[in-house]
C-alpha positions as a printed Julia matrix, in Angstrom:
143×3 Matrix{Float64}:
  0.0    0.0     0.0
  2.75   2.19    0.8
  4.82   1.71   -2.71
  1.35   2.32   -4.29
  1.37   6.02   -2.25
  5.22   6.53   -3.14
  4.15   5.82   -6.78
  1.37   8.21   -7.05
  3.66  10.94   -4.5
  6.18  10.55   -7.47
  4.23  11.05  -10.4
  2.39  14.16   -9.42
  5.63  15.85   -8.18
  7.43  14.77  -11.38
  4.45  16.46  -13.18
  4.61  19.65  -10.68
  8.57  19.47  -11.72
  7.7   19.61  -15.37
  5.35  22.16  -15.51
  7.28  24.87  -13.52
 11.22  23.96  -14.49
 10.75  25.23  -18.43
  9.72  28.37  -16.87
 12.59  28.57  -14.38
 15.13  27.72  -17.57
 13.04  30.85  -19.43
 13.82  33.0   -16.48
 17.3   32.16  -16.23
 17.65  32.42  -19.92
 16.21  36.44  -20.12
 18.85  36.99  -17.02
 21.75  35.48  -19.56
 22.4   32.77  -17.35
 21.3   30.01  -19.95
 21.87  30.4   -23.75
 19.25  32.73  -25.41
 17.63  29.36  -27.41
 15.45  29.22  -23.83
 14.08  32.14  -24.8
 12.49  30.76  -27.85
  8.38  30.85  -27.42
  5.86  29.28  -29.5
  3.04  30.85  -30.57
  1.05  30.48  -27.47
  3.67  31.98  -25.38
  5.12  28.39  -24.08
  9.05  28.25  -24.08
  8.87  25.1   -26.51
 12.57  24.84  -26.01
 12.84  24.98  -22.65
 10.05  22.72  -22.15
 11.79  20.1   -24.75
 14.98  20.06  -22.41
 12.88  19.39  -19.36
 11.13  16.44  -21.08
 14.43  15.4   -22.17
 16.0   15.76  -19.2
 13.22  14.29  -16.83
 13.03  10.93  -18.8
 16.5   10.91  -18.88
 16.26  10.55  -14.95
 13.35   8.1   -14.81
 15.07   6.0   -17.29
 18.67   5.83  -15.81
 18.11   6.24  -12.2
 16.64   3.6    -9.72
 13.27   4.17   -8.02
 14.13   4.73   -4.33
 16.77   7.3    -5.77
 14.39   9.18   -7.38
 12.12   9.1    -4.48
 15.6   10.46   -2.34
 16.12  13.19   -4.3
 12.18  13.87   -4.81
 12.09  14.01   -0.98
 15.13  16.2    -0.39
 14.0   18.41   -3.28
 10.54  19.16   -2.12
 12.26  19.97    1.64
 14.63  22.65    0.44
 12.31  24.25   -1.93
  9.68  24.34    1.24
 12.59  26.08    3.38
 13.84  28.3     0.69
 10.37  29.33    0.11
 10.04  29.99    3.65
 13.61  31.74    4.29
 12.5   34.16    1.36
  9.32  34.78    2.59
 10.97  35.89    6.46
 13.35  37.96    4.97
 11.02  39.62    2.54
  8.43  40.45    5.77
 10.68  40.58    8.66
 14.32  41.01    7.32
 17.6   40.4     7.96
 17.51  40.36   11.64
 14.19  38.12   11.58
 15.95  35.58    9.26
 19.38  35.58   11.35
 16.94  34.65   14.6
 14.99  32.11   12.53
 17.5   30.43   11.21
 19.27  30.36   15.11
 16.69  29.08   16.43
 15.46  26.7    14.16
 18.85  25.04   14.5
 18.53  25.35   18.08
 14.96  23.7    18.17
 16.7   20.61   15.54
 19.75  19.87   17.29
 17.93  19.67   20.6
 15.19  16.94   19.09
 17.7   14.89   17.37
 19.9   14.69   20.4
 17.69  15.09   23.14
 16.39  13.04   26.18
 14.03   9.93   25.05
 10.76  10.95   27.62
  7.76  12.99   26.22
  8.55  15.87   28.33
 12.0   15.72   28.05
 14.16  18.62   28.97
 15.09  18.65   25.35
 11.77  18.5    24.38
 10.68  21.55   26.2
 13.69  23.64   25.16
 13.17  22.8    21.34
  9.11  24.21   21.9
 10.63  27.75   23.61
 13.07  27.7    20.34
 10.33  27.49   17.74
  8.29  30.02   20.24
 10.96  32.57   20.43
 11.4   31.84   16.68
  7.39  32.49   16.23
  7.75  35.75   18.31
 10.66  36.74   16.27
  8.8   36.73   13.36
  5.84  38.35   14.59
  7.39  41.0    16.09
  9.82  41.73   13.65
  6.9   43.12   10.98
């Protein structure tokens, strides 16, 4: 039941991945940080060749690499784009200073549950929930 979940997990983020990377190669391309051919659009404004090296470049990695590797990599993708997302988003709102504390005591909070005490309320435990609340507070207050 599980491999049938990963399955379905993969496909639609594979899909997601297709439909938004020939616009991040377009993007890059009018910055002149990929050759000007990503530029090319077709006549209803779709970068056709951006959108060809995507295709090319996604079935490339379906074909060659194995299943739990794509899954890996799926995983780790979607978790960085989530925090860069989320970094972007604090320093747009709260700035520098907001980030700097975020970033802290996010640590803070991460390092404390991976290596803390094994009981629910754990002194480790507790500390980690005042990290994410002065990280909360930091972000409130900092707007």
């Amino acid at each position: 039941m599980v491999s049938i979940g990963e399955l379905i997990v993969l496909f639609v983020v594979t899909y997601m991945c297709f439909l938004a990377q020939p616009r991040v190669f377009y993007a890059l391309s009018m910055h002149d940080l990929l050759p000007r051919r990503f530029r090319d659009l077709d006549e209803h404004g779709t970068p056709w060749f951006a959108t060809l090296w995507t295709g090319l470049l996604l079935v490339a990695c379906g074909a060659l690499l194995p299943f739990s590797t794509l899954a890996n990599a799926i995983s780790g993708g979607v978790c960085v784009a989530f925090n860069l997302v989320n970094c972007s988003l604090i320093v747009m709102r709260g700035g520098r200073v907001a980030l700097v504390a975020f970033n802290l005591f996010s640590f803070l909070a991460a390092v404390l549950l991976q290596h803390g005490g094994q009981g629910l309320l754990a002194w480790s435990r507790i500390a980690s929930l005042a990290c994410s609340i002065v990280t909360l507070l930091a972000l409130v207050t900092a707007q």
